[in-house]
C-alpha positions as CSV (number, residue, x, y, z in Angstrom):
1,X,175.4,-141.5,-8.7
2,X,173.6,-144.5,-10.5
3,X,170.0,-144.6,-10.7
4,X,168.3,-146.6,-8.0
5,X,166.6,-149.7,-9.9
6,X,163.1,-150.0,-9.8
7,X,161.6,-151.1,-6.5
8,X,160.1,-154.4,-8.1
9,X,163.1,-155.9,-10.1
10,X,160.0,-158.3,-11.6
11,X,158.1,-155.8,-12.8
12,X,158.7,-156.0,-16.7
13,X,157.3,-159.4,-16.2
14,X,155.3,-159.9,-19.9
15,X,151.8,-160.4,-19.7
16,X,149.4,-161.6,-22.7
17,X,146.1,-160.6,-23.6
18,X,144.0,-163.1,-23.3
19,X,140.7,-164.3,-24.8
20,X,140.0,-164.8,-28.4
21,X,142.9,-163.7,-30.8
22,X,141.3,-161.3,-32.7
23,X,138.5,-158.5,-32.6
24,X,134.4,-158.5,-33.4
25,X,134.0,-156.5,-36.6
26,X,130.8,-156.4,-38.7
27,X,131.3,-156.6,-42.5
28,X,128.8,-155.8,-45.0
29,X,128.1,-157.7,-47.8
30,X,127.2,-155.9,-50.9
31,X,125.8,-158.3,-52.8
32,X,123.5,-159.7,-50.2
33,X,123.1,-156.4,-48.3
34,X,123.4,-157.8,-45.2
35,X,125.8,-156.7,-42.2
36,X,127.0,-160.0,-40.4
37,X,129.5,-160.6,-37.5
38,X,132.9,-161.9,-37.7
39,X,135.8,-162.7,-35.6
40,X,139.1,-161.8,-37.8
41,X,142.2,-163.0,-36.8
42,X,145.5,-161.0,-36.7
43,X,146.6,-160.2,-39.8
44,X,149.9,-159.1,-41.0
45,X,150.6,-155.6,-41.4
46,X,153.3,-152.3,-41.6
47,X,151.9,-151.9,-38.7
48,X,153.5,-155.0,-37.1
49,X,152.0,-158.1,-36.1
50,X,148.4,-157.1,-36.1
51,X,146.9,-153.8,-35.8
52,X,143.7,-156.0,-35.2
53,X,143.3,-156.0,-31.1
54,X,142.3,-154.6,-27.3
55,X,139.0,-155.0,-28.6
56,X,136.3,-154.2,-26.6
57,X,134.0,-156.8,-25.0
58,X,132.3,-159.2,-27.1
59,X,130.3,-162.8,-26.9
60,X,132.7,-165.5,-26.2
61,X,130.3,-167.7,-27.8
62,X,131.2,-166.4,-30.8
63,X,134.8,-168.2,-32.4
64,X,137.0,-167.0,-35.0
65,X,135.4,-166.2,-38.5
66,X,131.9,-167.5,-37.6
67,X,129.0,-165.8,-39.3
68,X,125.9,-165.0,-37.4
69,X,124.1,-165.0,-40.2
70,X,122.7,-162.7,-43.3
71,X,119.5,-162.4,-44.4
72,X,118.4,-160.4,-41.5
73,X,118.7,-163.4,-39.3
74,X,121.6,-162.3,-37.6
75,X,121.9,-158.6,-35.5
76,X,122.7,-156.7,-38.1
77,X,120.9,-156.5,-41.9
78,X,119.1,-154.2,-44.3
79,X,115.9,-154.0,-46.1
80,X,115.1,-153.2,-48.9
81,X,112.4,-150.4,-49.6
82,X,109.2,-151.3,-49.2
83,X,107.3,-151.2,-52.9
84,X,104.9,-148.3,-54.3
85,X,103.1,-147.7,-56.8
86,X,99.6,-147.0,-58.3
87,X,97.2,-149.3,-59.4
88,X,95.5,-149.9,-62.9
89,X,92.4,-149.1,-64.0
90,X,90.6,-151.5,-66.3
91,X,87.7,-152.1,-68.7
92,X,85.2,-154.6,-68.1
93,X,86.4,-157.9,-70.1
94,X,84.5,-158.4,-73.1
95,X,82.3,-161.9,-74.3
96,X,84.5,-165.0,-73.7
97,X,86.8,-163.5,-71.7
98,X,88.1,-164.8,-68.5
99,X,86.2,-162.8,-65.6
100,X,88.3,-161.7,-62.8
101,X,88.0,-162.7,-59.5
102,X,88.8,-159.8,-57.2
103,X,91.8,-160.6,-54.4
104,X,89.8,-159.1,-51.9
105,X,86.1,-160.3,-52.1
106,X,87.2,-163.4,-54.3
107,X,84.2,-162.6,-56.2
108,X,84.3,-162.2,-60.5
109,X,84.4,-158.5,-61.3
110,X,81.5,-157.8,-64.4
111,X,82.4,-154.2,-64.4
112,X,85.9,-151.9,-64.4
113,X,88.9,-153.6,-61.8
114,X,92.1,-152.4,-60.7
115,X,95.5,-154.3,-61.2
116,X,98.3,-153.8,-59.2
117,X,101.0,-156.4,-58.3
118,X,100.2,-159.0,-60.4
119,X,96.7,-159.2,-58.2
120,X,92.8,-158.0,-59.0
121,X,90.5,-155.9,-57.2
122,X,86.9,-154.3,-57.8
123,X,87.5,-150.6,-57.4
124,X,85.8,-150.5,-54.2
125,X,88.3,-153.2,-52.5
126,X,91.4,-151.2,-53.3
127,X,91.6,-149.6,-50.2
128,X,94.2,-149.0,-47.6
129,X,94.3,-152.0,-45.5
130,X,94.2,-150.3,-41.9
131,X,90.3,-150.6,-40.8
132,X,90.3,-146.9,-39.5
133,X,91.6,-145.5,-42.8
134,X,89.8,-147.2,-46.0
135,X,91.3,-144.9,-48.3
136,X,90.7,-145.2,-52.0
137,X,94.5,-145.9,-53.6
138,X,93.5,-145.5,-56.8
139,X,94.4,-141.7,-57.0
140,X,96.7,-141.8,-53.9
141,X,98.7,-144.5,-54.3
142,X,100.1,-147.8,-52.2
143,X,102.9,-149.4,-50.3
144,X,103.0,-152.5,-49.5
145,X,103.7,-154.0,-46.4
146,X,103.4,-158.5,-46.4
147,X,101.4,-158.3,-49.3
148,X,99.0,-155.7,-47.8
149,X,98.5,-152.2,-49.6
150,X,98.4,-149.7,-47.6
151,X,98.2,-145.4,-48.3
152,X,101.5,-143.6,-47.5
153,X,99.9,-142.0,-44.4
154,X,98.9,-145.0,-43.0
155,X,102.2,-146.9,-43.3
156,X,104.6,-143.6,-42.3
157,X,102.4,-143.6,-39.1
158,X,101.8,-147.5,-38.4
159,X,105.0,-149.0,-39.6
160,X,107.7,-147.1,-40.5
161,X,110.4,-147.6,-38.4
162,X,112.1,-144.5,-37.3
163,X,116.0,-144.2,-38.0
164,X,117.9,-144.7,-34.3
165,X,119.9,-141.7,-35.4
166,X,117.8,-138.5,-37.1
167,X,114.3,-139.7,-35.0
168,X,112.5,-139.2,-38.9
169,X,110.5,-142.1,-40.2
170,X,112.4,-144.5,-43.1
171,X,110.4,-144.6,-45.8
172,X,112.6,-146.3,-47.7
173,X,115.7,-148.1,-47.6
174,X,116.1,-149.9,-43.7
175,X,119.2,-150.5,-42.1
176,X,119.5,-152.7,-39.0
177,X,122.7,-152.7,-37.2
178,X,123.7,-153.0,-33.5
179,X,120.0,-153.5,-32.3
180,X,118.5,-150.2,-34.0
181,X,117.3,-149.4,-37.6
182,X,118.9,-146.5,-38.9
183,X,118.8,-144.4,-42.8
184,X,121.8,-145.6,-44.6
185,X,123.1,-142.3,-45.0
186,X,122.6,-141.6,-41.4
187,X,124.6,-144.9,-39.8
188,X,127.7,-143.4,-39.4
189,X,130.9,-143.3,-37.5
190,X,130.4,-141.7,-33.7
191,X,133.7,-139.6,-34.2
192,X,133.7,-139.0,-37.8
193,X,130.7,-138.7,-39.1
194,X,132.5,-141.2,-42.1
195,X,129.3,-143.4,-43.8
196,X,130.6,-146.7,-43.6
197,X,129.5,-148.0,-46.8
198,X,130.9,-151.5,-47.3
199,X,133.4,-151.3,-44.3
200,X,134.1,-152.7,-41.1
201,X,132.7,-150.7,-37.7
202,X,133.8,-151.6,-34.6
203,X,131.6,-151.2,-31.6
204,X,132.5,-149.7,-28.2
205,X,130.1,-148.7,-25.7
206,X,127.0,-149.4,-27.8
207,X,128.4,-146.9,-30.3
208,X,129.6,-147.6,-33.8
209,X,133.1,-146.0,-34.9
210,X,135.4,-146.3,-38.2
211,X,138.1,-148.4,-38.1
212,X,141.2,-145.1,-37.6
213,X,139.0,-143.6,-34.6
214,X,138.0,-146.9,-33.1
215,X,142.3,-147.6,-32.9
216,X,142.8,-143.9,-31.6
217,X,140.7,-143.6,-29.0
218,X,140.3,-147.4,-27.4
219,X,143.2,-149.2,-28.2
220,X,146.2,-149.6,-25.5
221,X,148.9,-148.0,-27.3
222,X,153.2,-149.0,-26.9
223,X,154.4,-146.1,-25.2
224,X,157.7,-147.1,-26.9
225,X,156.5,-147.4,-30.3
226,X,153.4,-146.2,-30.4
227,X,151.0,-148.7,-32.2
228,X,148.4,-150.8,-30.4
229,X,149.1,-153.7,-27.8
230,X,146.8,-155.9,-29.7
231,X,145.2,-159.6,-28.8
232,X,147.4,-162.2,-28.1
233,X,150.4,-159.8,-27.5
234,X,153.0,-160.4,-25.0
235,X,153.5,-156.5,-23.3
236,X,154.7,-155.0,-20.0
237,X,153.4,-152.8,-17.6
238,X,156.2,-150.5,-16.0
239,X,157.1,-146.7,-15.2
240,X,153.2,-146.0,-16.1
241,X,153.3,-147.2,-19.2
242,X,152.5,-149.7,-21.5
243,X,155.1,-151.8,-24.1
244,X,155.4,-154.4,-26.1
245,X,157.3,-157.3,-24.4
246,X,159.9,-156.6,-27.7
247,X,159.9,-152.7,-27.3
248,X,160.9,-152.7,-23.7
249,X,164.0,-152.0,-24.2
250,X,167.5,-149.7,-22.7
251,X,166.9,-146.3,-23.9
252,X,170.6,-146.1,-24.6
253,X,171.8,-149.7,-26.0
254,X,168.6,-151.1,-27.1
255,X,169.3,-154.3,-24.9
256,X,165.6,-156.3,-24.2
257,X,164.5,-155.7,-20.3
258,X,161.4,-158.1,-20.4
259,X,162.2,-160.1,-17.1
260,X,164.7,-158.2,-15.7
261,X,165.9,-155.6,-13.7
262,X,166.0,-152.4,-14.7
263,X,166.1,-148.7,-14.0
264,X,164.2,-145.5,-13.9
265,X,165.8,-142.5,-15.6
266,X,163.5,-139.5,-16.6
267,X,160.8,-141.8,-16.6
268,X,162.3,-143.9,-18.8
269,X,163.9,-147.9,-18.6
270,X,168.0,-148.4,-18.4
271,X,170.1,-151.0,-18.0
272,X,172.2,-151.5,-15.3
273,X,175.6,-150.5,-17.6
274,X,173.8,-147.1,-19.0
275,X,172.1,-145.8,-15.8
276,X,175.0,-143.9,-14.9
């Protein structure tokens, strides 16, 4: 006997995804070294219309291919390592030479100074900046933080941030993305463990993921074809499944059943003429 058709003959009914038509990704730019984000629009693809979609929540204030901003004014960025180096020790200038005025005291230096930075101190000035420290850096060494020098101790324990992913200090290179500071070998996909280098991440849950992972695990795949229902797409909900408004179709003759009725065989949609 012929299938009985399915209980709601409106249920292959297309529905769209709504919102903006596309997904938040977050490029990098490798010249400016800043992350910044971006709303792409579907592209074109052998995937289909646009592999691009069921993204997960993002600000609506944002609109397609606005830029937050670079620069580290935007959410994501990176900074650069902070500088170090050692400072010089000079000779006492001779007769008609200019005297130095030290950076610190602003007060000419008669005897031996220290250069470092393009700037002038009297030995006893260079000196970690931290009032409960006052190491020499002469011997040790300085980074510097806004202009101020500071020992290697001092600026690991003060300022350092510490990387959102390993817990360890960065002492050098800073990477700011999704509201923490991370090492840029450790901001990495939450599946993979892929570095994303100069690639788009896609953010679910707080989490950063590669673009492959981010499409297998969260995307709303066709049940008849397989790739993702994406933004903007017309699809249909029926027999527990998810299509594509285009991919709902007989199992036997291919005929479209967006709209119409239709019937359950093994779990999957007939037509009227092939449900026998």
């Amino acid at each position: 006997p012929p299938q009985r058709p399915a209980i709601n003959p409106y249920a292959t009914l297309p529905r769209t995804n709504v919102g903006p038509q596309g997904r938040r990704v977050n490029i990098y730019n490798n010249y400016t070294k800043n992350y910044s984000i971006q709303f792409k629009k579907p592209l074109a693809t052998n995937y289909g219309s646009n592999k691009y979609a069921t993204m997960p929540a993002y600000n609506t204030q944002y609109n397609n291919y606005y830029n937050q901003g670079v620069g580290g004014k935007g959410a994501f960025g990176a900074t650069s390592a902070p500088k170090r180096g050692r400072g010089i020790f000079n000779k006492a200038v001779g007769p008609g030479v200019r005297v130095p005025l030290c950076s610190s005291c602003n007060i000419q230096i008669r005897g031996p100074f220290i250069t470092a930075l393009g700037r002038i101190w009297c030995p006893e000035h260079f000196i970690c900046v931290n009032a409960n420290c006052r190491r020499p850096l002469q011997d040790i060494g300085f980074v510097e933080e806004k202009g101020d020098l500071y020992c290697e101790y001092c600026f690991e324990k003060y300022l350092a941030p510490t990387c959102s992913k390993c817990g360890s200090k960065i002492k050098g290179d800073c990477l700011n993305a999704i509201g923490k500071q991370f090492h840029p070998e450790c901001f990495t996909c939450g599946h993979c463990g892929k570095l994303f280098g100069n690639t788009p991440f896609f953010l679910e849950d707080g989490n950063a993921y590669c673009e492959a992972d981010w499409n297998e695990l969260f995307t709303t795949k066709c049940f008849a074809c397989g790739f993702p229902v994406e933004a903007g797409d017309r699809w249909v909900e029926a027999l527990n499944h998810n299509y594509h408004s285009q991919c709902f179709n007989c199992t036997y003759c291919k005929q479209n059943l967006e709209g119409q009725s239709f019937y359950n065989k093994g779990g999957r949609p007939f037509c009227k003429n092939h449900a026998r």
